[in-house]
C-alpha positions, -999 to 999 in steps of 0.1 A, spaced: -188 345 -221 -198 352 -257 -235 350 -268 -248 336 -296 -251 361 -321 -283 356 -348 -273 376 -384 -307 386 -401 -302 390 -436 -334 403 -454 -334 406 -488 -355 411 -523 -342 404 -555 -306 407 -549 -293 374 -557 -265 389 -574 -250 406 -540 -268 384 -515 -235 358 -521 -208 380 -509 -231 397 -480 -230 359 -464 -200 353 -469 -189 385 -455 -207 370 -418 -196 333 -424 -159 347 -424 -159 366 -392 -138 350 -362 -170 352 -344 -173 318 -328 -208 316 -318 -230 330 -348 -261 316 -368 -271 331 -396 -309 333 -414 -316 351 -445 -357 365 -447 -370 362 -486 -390 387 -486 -406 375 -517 -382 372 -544 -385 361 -582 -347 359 -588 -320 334 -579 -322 341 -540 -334 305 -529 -303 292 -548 -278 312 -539 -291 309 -499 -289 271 -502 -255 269 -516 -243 277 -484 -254 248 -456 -248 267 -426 -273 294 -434 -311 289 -426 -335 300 -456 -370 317 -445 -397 329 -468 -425 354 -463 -448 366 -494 -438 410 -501 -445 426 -471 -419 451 -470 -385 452 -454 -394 461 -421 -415 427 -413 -386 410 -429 -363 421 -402 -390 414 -377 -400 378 -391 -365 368 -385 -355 382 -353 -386 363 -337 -370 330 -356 -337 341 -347 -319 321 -317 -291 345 -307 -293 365 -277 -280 393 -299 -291 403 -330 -271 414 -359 -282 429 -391 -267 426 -423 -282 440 -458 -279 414 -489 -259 444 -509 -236 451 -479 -209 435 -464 -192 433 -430 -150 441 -424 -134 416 -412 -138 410 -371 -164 432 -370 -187 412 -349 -156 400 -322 -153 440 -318 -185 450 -320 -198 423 -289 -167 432 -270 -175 466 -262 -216 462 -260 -202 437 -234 -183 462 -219 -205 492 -222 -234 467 -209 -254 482 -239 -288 469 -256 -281 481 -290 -246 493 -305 -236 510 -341 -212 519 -362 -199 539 -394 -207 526 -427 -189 534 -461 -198 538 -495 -184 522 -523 -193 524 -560 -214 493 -580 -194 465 -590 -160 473 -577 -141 450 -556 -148 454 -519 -117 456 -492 -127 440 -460 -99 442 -446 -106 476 -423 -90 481 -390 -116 487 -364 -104 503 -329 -128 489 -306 -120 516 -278 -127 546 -300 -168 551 -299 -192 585 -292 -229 583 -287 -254 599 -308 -282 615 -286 -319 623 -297 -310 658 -309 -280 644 -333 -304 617 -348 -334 647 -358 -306 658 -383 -295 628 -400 -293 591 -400 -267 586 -380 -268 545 -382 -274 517 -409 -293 488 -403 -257 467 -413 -239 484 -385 -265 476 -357 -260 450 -329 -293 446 -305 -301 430 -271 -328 405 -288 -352 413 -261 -345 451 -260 -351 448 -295 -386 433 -292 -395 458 -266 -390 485 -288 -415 469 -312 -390 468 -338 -386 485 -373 -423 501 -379 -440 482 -413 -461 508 -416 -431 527 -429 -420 517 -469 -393 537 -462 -370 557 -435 -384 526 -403 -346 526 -398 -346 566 -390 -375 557 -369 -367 534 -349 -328 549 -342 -349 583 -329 -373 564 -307 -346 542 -290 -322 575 -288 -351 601 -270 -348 573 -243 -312 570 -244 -284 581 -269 -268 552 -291 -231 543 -290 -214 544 -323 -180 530 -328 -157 550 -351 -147 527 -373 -160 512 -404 -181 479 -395 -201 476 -432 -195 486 -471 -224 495 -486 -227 497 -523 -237 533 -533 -259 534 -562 -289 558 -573 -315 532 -569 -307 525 -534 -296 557 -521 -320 581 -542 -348 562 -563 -374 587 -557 -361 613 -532 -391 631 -531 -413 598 -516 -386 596 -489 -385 629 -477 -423 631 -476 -416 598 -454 -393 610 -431 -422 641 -429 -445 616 -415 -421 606 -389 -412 639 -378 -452 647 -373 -454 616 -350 -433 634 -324 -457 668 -323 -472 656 -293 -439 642 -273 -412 672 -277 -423 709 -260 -437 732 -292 -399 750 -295 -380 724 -300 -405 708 -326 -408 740 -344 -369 743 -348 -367 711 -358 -393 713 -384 -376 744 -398 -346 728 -402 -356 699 -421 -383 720 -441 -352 740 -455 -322 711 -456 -348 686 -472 -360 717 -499 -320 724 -507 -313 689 -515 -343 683 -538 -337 715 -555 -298 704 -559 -303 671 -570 -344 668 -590 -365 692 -598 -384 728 -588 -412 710 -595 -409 684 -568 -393 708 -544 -425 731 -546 -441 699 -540 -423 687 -509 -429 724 -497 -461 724 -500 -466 695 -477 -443 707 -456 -461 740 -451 -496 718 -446 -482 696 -420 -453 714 -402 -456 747 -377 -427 762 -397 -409 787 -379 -410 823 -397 -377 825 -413 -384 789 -428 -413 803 -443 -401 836 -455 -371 817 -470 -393 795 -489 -409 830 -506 -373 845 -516 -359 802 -530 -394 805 -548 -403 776 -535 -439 783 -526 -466 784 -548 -478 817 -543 -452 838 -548 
């Protein structure tokens, strides 16, 4: 028997995208699906463009941040399964027919998927073939070196969902990363293989300010001091310490690097080589 699938939209000030994100979930051959878009706050179009479309149920919360948008919802939300959808993505087509199929079959509480990037303002192909026998599951260790998930690929067990206390407001950015790690140190994730959501890829959403978000995903790292033995904490500290310096130094600044080093080296128990590395890159301050 299917279940009633809730889409939670959230959005901010993307009228211009938030159109073709719904209609992306009205069309999926999905028969049992409601769908309810969180304003988190808007001063654009977004009421409008919501309302325009009569099946879709129109909430409003004053700026608290994406993460309580999510959260807001899900507790409005109806479904016995939860399915998240960004207002600047869009689904493939059948996505959610396949995706509930094998959580059904797996008897999973939460399920992802690959996402792809496209560029701004091009014309979106939905029309991906998804094989919904081919999946892998990303364990803890996998998900301490990159995000592994977006939020538009995800399919939750509602109540799973709320026991895991949901995507962490406290965090302006990264709760996604968060939340994938703490639900994969219990148990590791599956991810189907195929493409389930097009995501536009532009410098404000995947970059804006690099810097803040790596400093972010610092804080989350420093929460699991206490919960992983001291070598395994170390090692992954060293790793992100050096990946995260690389990537700033590639893409910003020396600047900005020193300064994502230096909080690195006043938070993290770098491992020796991560440190000595940071001397030769001239990435320290004293040199």
């Amino acid at each position: 028997m299917k279940p009633l699938v809730s889409v939670v939209i959230p959005t901010y000030n993307r009228a211009k995208y938030l159109g073709g994100a719904i209609e992306s979930a009205i069309t999926q051959d999905y028969p049992k699906m409601e769908i309810l878009v969180m304003d988190d706050g808007s001063s654009d179009e977004t009421e409008e463009v919501v309302k325009s479309f009569s099946e879709v149920k129109y909430h409003y919360q004053e700026n608290l941040g994406v993460a309580l948008a999510r959260n807001n919802a899900v507790k409005k939300a109806g479904g016995e399964v939860i399915a998240f959808l960004d207002s600047d993505d869009r689904w493939v087509k059948n996505k959610l027919n396949f995706q509930v199929e094998l959580m059904q079959k797996l008897k999973a509480p939460v399920i992802g998927g690959r996402k792809k990037y496209v560029a701004p303002d091009t014309q979106m192909d939905l029309d991906v073939r998804v094989d919904p026998e081919k999946f892998h599951e990303i364990g803890f260790e996998r998900q301490t070196r990159r995000t592994w998930f977006a939020p538009s690929t995800m399919l939750f067990n509602k109540e799973f969902y709320l026991e895991t206390g949901g995507f962490d407001p406290q965090l302006k950015i990264a709760s996604d990363w968060d939340l994938w790690l703490r639900i994969a140190f219990e148990k590791p994730i599956p991810r189907m293989d195929s493409v389930l959501a097009l995501c536009y890829r532009s410098r404000e959403r995947l970059t804006g300010n690099r810097l803040e978000k790596y400093l972010h995903d610092l804080k989350i790292i420093k929460r699991w001091e206490e919960k992983l033995d001291e070598e395994t904490y170390r090692r992954w500290c060293g790793r992100f310490a050096v990946r995260r310096a690389f990537k700033l130094k590639q893409r910003q600044s020396l600047e900005e690097t020193r300064v994502f080093w230096k909080n690195c080296q006043e938070t993290l128990p770098l491992p020796r080589y991560a440190e000595i590395f940071g001397r030769v890159m001239k990435w320290s301050f004293s040199e």
